[in-house]
Backbone as numpy.savetxt, mean C-alpha at the origin, in Angstrom:
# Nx Ny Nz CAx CAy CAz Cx Cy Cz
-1.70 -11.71 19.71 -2.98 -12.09 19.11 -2.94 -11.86 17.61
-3.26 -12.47 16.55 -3.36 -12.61 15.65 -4.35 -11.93 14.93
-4.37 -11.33 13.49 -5.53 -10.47 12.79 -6.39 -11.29 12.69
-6.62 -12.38 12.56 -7.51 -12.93 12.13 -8.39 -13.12 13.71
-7.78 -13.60 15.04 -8.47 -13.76 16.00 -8.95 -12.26 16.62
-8.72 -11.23 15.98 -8.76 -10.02 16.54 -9.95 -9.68 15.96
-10.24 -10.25 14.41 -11.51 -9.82 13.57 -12.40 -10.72 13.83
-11.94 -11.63 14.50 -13.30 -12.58 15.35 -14.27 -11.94 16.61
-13.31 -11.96 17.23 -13.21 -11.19 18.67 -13.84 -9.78 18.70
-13.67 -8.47 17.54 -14.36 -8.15 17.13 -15.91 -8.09 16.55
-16.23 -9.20 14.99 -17.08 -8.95 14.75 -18.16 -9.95 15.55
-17.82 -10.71 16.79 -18.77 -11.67 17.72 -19.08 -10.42 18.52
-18.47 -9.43 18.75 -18.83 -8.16 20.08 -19.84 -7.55 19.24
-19.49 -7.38 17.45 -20.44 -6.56 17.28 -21.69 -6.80 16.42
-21.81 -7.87 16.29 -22.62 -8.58 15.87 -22.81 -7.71 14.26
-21.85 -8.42 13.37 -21.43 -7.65 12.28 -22.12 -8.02 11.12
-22.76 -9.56 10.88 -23.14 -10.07 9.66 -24.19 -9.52 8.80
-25.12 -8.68 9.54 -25.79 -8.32 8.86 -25.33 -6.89 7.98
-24.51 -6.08 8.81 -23.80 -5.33 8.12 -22.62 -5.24 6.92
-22.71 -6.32 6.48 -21.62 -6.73 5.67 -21.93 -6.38 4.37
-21.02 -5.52 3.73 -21.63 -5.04 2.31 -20.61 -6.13 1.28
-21.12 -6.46 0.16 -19.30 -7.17 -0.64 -19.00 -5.89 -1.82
-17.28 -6.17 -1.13 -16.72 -4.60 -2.04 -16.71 -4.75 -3.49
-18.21 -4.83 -4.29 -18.59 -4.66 -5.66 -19.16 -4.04 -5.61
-18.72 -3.06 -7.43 -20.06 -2.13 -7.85 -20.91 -3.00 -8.51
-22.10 -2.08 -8.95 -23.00 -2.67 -9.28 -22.51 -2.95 -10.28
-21.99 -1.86 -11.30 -21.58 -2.30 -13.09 -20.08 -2.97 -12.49
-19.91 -3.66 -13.53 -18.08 -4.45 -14.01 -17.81 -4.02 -15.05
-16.99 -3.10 -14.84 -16.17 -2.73 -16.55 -15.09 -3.23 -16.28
-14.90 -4.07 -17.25 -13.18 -4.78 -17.56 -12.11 -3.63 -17.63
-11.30 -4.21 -16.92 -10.01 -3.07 -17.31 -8.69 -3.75 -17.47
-7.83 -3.81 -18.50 -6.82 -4.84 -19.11 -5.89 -4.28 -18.12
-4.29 -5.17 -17.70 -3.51 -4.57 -17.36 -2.83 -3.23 -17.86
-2.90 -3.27 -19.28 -2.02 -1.82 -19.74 -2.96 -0.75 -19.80
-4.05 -0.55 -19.32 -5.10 -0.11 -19.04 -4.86 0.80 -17.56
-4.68 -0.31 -16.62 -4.29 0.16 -15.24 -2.52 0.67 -15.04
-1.87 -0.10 -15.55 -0.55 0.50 -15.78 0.08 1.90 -16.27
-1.59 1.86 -17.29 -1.19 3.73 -17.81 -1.26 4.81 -16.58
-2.63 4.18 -16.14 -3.79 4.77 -14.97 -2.37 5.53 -14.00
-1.55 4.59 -13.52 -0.62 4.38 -12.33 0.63 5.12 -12.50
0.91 5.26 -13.67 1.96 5.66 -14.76 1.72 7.40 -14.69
0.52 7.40 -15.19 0.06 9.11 -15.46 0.39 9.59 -14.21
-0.49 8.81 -13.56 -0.74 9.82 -11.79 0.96 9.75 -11.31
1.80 9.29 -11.49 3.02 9.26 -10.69 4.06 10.12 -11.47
3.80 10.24 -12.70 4.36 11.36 -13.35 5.58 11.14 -13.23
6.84 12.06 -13.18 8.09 12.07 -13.53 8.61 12.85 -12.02
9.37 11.41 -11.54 9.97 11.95 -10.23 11.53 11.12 -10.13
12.44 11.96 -9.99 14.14 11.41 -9.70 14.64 10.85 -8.51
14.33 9.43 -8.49 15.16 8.76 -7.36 16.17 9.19 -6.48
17.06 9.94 -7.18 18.13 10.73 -6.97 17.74 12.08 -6.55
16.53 12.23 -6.18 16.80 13.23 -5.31 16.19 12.97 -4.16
16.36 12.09 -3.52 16.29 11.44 -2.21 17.89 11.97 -1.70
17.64 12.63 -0.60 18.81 13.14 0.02 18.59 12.54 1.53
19.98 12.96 2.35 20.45 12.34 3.90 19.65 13.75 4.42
18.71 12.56 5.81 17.85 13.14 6.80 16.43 13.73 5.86
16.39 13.25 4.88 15.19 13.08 4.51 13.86 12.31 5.30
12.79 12.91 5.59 12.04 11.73 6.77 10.87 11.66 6.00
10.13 10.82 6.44 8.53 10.38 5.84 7.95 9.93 7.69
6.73 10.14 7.75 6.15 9.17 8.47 4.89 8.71 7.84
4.57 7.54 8.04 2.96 7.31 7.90 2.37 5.88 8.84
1.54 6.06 8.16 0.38 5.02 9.14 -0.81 4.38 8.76
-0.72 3.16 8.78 -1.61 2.23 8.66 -2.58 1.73 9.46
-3.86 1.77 9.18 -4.74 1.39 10.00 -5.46 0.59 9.27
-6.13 -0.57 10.33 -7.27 -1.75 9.90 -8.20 -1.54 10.48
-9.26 -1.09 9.34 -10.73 -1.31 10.41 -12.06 -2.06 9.75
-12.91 -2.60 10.74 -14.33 -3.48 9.79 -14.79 -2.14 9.76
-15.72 -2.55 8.78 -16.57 -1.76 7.77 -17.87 -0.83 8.63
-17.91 -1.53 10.07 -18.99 -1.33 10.60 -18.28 -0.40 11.82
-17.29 -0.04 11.81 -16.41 0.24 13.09 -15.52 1.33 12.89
-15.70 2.77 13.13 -14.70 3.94 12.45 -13.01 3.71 13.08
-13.70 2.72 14.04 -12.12 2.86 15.16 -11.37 1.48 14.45
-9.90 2.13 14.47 -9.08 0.78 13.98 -8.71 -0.13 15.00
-8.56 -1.44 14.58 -8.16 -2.46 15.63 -6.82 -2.27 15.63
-6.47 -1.70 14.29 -4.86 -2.69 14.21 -4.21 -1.32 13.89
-3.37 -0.60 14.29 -2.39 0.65 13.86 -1.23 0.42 13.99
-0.23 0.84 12.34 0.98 0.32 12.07 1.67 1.42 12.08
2.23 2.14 12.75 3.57 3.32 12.39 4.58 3.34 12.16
5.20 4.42 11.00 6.26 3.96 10.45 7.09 5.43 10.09
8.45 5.27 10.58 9.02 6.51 10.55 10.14 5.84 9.59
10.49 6.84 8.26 11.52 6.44 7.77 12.91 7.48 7.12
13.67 7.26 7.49 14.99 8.32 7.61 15.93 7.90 6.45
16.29 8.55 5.98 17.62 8.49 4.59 18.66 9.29 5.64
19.59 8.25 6.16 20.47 8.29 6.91 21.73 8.68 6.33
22.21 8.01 5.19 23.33 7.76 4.33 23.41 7.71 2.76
23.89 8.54 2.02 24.00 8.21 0.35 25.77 8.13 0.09
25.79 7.05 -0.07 26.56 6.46 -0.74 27.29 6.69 -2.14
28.29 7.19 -2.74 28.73 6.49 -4.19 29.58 5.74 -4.54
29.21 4.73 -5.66 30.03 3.79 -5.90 30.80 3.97 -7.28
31.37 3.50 -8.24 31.54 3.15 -9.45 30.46 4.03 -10.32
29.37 2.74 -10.32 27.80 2.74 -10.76 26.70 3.13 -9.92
26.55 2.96 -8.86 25.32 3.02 -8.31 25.46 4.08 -7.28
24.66 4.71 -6.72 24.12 5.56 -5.03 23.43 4.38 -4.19
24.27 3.98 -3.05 23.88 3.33 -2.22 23.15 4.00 -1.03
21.40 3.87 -1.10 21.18 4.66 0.25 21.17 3.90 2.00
20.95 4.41 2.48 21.07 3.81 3.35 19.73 4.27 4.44
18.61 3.80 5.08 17.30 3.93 5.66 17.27 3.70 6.87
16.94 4.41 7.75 16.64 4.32 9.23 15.46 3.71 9.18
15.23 2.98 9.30 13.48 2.54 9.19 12.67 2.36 11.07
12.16 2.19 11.29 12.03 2.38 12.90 9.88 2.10 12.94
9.09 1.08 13.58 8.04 1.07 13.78 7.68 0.75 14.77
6.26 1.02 15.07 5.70 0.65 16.02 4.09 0.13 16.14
3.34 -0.97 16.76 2.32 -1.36 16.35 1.60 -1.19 17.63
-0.13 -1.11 17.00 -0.72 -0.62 18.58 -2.00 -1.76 18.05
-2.52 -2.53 19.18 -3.57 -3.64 18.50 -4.68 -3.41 19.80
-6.01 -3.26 18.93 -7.01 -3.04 19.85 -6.79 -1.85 21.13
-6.06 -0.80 20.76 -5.90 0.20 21.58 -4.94 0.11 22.53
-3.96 -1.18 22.51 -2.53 -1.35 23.17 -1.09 -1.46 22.40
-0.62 -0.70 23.11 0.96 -0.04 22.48 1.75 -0.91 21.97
2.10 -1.18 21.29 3.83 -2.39 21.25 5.05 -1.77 21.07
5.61 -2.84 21.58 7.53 -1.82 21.48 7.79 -1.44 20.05
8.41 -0.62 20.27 8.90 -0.33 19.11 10.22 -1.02 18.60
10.34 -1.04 17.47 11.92 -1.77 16.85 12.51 -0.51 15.81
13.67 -0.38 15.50 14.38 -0.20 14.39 15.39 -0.70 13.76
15.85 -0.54 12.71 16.64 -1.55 11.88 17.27 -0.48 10.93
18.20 -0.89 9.99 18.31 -0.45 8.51 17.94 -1.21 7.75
17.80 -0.28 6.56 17.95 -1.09 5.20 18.26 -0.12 3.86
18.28 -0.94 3.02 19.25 -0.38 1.96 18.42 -0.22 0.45
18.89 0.77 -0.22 18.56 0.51 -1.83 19.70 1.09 -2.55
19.70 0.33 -3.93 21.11 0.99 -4.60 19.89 1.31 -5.74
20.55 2.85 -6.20 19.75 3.15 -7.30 21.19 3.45 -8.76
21.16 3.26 -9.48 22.22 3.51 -10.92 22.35 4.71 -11.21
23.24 4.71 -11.37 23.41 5.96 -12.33 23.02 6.35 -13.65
22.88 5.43 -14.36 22.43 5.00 -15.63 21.30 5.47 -15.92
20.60 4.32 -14.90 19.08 4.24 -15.50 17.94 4.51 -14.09
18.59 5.29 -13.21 17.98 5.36 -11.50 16.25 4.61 -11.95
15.52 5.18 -12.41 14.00 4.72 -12.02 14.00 3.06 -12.49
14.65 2.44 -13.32 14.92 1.02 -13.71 15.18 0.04 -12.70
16.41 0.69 -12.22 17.20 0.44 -11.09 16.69 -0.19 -9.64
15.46 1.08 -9.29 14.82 1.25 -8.38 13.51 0.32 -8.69
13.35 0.35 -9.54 11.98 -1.03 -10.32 12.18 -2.17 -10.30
13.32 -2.66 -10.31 14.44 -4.20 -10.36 13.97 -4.22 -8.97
14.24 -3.67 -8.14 13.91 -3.63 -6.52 13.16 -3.98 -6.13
11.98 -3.65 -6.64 10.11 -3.56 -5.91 10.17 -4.75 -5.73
8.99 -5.21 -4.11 8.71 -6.48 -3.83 7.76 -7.38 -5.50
7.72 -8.08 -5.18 7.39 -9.21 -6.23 5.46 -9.28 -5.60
4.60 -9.34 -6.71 3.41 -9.11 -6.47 2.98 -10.63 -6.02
2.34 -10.95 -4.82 1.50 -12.04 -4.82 0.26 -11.30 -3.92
-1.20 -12.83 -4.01 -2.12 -11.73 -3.84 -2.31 -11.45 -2.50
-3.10 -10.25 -1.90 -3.44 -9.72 -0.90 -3.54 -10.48 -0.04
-4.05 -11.99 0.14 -4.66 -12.52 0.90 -4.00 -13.40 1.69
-3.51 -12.22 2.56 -2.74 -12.54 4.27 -2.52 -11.62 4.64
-2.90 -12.01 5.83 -2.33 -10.67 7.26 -0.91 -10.13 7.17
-0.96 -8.88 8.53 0.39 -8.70 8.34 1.01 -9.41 9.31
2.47 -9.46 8.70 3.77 -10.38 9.49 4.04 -9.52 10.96
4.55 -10.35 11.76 5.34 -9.23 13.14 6.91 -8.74 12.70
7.11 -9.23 11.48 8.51 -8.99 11.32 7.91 -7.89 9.86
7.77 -6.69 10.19 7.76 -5.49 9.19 8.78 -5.23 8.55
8.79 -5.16 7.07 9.44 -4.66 6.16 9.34 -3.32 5.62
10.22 -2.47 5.61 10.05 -1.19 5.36 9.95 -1.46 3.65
8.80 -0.65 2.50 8.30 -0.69 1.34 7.69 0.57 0.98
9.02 1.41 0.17 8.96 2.58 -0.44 7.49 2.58 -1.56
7.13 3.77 -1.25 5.38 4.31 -2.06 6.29 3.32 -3.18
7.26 3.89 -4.09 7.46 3.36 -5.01 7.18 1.73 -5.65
8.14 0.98 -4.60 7.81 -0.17 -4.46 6.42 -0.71 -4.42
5.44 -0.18 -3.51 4.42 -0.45 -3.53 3.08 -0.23 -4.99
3.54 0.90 -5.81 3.05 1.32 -6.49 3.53 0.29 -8.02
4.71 -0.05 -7.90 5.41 -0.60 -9.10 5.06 -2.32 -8.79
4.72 -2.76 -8.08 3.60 -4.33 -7.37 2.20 -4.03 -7.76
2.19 -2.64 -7.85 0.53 -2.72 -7.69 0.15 -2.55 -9.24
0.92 -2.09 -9.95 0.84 -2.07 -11.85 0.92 -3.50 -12.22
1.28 -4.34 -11.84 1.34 -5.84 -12.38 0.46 -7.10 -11.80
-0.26 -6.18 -10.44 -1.26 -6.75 -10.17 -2.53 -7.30 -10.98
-2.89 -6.84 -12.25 -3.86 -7.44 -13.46 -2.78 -8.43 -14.49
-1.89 -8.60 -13.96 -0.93 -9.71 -14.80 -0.92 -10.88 -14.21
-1.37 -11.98 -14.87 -1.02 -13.47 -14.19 0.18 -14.06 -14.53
1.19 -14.20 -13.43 2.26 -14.95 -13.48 2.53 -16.12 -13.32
3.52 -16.89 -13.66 3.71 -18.32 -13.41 3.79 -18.25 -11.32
4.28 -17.06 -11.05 4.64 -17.53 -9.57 3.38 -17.42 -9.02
2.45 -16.73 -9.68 0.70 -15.96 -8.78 0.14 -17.80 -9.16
0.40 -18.04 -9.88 -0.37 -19.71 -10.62 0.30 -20.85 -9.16
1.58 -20.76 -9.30 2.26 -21.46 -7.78 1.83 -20.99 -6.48
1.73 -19.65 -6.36 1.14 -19.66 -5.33 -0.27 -20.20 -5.09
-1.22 -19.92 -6.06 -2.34 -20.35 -5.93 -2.80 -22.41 -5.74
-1.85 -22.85 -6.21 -1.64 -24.20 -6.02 -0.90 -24.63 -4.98
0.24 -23.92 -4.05 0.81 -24.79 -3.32 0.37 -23.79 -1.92
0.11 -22.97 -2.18 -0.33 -21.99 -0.68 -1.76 -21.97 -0.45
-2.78 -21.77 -1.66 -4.12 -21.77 -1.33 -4.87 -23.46 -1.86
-3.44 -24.15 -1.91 -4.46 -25.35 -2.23 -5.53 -25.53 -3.46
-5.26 -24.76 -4.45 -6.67 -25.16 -5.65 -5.94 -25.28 -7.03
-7.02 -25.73 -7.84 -5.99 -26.57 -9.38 -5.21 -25.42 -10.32
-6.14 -24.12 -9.96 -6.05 -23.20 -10.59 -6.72 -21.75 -10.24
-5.97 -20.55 -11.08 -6.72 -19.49 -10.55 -6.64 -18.40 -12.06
-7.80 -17.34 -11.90 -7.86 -16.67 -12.96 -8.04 -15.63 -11.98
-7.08 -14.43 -12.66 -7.49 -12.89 -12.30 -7.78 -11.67 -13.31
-8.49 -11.26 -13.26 -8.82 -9.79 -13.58 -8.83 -8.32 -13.12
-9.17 -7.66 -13.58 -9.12 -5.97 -12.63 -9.99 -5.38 -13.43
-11.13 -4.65 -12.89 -12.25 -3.40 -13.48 -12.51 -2.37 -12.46
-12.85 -1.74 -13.16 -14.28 -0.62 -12.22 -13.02 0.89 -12.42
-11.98 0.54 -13.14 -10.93 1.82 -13.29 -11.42 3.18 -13.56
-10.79 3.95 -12.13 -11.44 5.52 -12.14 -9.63 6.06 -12.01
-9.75 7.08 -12.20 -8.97 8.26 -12.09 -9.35 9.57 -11.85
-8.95 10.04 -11.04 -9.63 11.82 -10.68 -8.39 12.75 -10.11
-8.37 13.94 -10.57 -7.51 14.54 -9.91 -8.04 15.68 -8.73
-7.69 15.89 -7.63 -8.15 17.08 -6.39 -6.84 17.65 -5.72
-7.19 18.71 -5.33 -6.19 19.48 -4.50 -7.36 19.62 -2.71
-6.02 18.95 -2.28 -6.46 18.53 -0.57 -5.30 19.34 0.16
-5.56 19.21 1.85 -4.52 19.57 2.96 -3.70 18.74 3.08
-2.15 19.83 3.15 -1.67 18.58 3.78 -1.80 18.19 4.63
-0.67 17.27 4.93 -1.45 16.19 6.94 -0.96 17.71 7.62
-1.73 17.31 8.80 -1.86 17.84 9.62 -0.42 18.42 10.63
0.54 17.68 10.30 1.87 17.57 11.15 2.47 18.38 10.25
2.18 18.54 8.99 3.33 19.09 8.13 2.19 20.87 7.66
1.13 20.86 8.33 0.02 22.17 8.52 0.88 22.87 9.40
1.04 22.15 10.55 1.57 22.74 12.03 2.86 23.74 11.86
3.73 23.10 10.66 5.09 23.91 10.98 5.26 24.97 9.89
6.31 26.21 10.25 5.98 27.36 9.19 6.08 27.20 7.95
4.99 27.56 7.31 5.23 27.68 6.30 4.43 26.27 4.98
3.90 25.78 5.99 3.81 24.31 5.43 4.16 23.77 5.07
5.77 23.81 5.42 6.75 22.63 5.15 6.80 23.33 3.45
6.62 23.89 3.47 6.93 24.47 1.75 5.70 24.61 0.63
4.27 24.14 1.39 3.53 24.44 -0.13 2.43 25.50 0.62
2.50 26.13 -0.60 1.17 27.12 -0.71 0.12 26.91 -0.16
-0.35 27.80 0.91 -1.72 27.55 1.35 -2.71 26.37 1.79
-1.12 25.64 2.20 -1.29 23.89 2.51 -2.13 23.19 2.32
-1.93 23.33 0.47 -2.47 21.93 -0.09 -1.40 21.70 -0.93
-1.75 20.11 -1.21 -0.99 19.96 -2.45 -2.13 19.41 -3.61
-1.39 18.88 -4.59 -2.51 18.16 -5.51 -2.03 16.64 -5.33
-3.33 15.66 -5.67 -3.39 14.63 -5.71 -3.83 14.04 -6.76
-3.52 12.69 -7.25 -4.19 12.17 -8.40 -4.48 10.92 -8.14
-5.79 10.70 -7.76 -6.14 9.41 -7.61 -6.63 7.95 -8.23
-6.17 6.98 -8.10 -6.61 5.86 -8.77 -7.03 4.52 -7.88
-8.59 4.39 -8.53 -9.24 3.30 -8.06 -9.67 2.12 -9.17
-9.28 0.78 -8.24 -9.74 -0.50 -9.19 -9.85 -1.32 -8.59
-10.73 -2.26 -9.12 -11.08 -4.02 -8.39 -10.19 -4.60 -8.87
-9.80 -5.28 -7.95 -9.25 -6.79 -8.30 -9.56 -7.86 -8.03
-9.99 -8.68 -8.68 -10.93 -10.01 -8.93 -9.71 -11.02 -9.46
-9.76 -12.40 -8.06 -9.22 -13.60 -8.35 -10.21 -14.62 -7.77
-10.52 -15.70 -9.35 -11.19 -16.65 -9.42 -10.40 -18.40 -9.25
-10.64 -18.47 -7.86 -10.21 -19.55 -7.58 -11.04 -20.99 -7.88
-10.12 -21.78 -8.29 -11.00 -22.87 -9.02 -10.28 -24.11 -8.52
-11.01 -25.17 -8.15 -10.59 -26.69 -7.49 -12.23 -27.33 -7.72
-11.87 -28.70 -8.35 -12.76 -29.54 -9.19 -13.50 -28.78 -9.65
-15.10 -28.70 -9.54 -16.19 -28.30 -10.38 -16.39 -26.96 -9.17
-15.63 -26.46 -8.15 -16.47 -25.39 -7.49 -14.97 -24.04 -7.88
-16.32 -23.02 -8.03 -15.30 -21.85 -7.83 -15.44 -20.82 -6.85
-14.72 -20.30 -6.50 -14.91 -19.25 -5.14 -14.08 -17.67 -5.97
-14.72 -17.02 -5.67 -14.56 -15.72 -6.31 -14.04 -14.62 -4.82
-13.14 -13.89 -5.00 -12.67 -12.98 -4.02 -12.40 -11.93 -4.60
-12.29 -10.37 -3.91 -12.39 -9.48 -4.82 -12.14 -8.20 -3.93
-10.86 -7.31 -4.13 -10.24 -6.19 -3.65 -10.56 -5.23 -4.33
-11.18 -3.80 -3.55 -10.38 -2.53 -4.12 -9.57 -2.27 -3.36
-9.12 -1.41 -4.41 -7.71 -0.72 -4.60 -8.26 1.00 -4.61
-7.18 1.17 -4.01 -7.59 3.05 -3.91 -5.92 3.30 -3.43
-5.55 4.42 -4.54 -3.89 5.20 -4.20 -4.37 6.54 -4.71
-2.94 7.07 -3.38 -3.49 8.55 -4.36 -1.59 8.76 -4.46
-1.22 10.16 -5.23 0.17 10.17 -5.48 -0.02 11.58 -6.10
1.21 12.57 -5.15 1.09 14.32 -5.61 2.42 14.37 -6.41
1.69 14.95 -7.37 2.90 15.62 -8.06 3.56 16.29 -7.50
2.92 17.63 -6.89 3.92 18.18 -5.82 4.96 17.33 -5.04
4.94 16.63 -4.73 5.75 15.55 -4.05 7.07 14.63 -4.62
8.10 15.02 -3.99 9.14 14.26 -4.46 9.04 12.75 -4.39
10.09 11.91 -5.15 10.31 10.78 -5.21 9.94 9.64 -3.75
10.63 10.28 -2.91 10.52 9.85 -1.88 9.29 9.47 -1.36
8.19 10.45 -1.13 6.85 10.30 -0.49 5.92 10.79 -1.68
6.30 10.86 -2.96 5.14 10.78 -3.99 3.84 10.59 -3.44
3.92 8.88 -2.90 2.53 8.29 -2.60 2.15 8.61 -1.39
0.80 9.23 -0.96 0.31 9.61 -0.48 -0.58 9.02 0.56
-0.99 7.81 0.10 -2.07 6.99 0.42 -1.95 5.95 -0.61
-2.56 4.71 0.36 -2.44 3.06 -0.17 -3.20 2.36 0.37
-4.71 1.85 -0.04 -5.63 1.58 0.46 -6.28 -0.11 -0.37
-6.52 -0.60 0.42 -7.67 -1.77 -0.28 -8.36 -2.18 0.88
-9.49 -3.08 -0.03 -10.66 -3.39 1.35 -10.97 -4.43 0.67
-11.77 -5.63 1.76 -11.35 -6.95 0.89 -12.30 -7.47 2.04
-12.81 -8.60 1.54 -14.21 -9.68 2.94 -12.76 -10.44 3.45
-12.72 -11.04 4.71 -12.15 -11.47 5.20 -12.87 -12.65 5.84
-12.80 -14.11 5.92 -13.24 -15.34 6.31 -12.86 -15.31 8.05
-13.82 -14.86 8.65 -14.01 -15.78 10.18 -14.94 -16.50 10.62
-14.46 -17.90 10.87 -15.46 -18.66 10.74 -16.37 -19.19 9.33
-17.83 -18.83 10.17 -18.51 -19.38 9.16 -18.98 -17.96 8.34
-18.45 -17.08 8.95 -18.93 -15.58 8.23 -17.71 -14.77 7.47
-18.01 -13.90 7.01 -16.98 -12.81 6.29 -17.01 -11.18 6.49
-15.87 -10.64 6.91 -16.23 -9.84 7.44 -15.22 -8.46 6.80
-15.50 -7.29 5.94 -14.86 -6.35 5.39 -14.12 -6.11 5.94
-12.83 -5.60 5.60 -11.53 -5.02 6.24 -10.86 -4.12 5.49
-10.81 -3.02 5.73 -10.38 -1.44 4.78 -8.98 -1.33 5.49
-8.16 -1.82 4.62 -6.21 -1.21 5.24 -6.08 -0.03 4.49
-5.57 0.85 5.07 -5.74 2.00 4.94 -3.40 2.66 5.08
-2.77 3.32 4.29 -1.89 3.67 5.05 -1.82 4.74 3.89
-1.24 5.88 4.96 -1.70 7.20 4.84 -0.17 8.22 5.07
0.29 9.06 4.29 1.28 10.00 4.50 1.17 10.72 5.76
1.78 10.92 6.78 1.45 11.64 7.68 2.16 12.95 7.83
3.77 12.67 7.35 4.66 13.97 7.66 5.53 13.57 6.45
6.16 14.15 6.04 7.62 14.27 5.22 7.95 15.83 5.58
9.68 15.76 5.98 10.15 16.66 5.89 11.51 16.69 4.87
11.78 17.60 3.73 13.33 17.25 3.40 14.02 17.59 3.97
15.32 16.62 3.93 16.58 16.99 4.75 17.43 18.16 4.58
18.10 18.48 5.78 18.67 20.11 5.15 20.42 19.07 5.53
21.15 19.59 4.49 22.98 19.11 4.55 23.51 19.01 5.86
C-alpha cells in the first residue's frame, strides 16, 4: 500500500479536515541561504570523519504521523554498522552494514540488508565526505521501498543548500511537477541550544554509554521552506518546516540527532499534515 493511499485511508477514518492547521507562522522573516548555512554550520561544529571506526553502530527511526493522530502509520528502522575501514593510497574506504525494516499501519515487513560504501581523503576528509551528500531536490515525495542508507551528515549537508535554487531544482520543477517555473525561499530561522536524555537504549546500559548523568547537549535548528510554483497566470504555494537537532557531544558518525519536517500533503480534494520525524535511538562505539 502506498503513503499516499495510507493517508487517505487514514484521514476518511478520521475525519481530519477540519483539523488541519497549515505549517505557517504567523510572522515571515526572510532568511537568505548563507543565513541558514551559518545556522547548520554553528550547530554541527567540528567533527572528524575519520573517526568513524569498525563496529561502530547507530540505530534510528523514522516515523510518519497526521497532525491529528499521536500514533504513526508509517515506521522506518534503521540499524547501521561500520563493518570495514579500508586504506588506500589517498582515501579510507569504509565499508556499512546497513540493514532495515518497515512497519505500515501497525504491520511488520521483512527486513533487508545490504552494504554500502564511503571513501573519505586523507587530505581534505570533511570535503571528501561533502562531494558525497545526496543532491537536494524538493521534499515532495514519499518514501521509495528500495531504502537508501543517508549519513546525519549527508542529510544535513542537502539540507544547507536547500534555500539555493539550482538549475536541476528549476528541471525538476518543469519536467516532474509539470509547471513553467518555480521560486524558493526559507524564513522563520530559530536556533536554540538544550541539554536533554539520552535515548532511552543508550540510558539502559552502564554508564550511559559514556556521558554524564545521561544527557548530552543539543543544538537545534528550525526553518520554513517555501516553494512557489507557477504555470500560466496561477500560483500554488507549498511550504515545509524543518526542525534538526545535532550534539556536540557526539561524534561524526551520529552527530545528528534528529531530522524532522512537516508539510500538507494532497489527498484528494483535501490536504492533510504529515510530521516525518527520524530520531537517534542508540549509538554505540566500536571497541577493536
Amino acid at each position: 500500500m502506498t503513503l499516499k493511499k495510507l493517508i487517505l485511508l487514514l484521514a476518511t477514518a478520521g475525519c481530519l479536515a477540519s483539523c488541519i492547521k497549515e505549517p505557517v507562522d504567523e510572522a515571515d522573516i526572510p532568511a537568505t541561504s548563507e543565513e541558514v548555512q551559518s545556522a547548520l554550520s554553528e550547530a554541527w561544529g567540528q567533527a572528524d570523519p575519520l573517526s568513524m571506526t569498525p563496529n561502530d553502530f547507530l540505530f534510528q527511526e523514522t516515523e510518519q504521523k497526521l497532525e491529528s493522530n499521536p500514533e504513526p502509520f508509517f515506521v522506518l528502522q534503521e540499524g547501521i554498522t561500520i563493518s570495514k575501514k579500508e586504506e588506500t593510497a589517498t582515501d579510507y574506504v569504509y565499508t556499512f552494514l546497513y540493514q532495515n525494516k518497515v512497519y505500515k499501519q501497525g504491520e511488520e515487513g521483512s527486513q533487508s540488508t545490504r552494504e554500502d560504501h564511503r571513501s573519505v581523503s586523507k587530505g581534505s576528509p570533511a570535503a571528501s565526505v561533502a562531494a558525497k551528500a545526496l543532491a537536494f531536490t524538493p521534499p515532495i515525495k514519499t518514501f521509495a521501498d528500495d531504502y537508501q542508507m543517508t549519513l546525519g551528515f549527508e542529510r544535513l549537508y542537502s539540507l544547507a543548500y536547500a534555500c539555493v535554487k539550482t538549475d536541476s531544482i528549476d528541471k525538476y520543477c518543469k519536467e516532474n511537477l509539470g509547471v513553467d517555473s518555480c521560486d524558493i525561499k526559507c524564513s522563520n530561522l530559530k536556533a536554540e541550544e538544550e541539554t536533554v536524555p539520552v535515548p532511552d537504549q543508550m540510558k539502559a546500559r552502564p554508564g550511559c554509554g559514556g556521558f554524564a548523568d545521561c544527557t548530552y547537549r543539543v543544538k537545534r535548528v528550525k526553518f520554513d521552506w517555501t516553494i512557489s510554483l507557477k504555470k500560466g497566470d496561477s500560483v500554488e504555494t507549498q511550504r515545509v518546516n524543518y526542525a534538526v537537532a545535532l550534539s556536540p557531544d557526539m561524534p561524526f558518525f551520529s552527530r545528528l540527532t534528529e531530522y524532522c519536517f512537516r508539510q500538507l500533503f494532497p489527498v484528494q480534494t483535501q490536504k492533510v499534515l504529515v510530521t516525518t520525524c527520524t530520531k537517534l535511538k542508540d549509538y554505540k562505539k566500536g571497541t577493536p
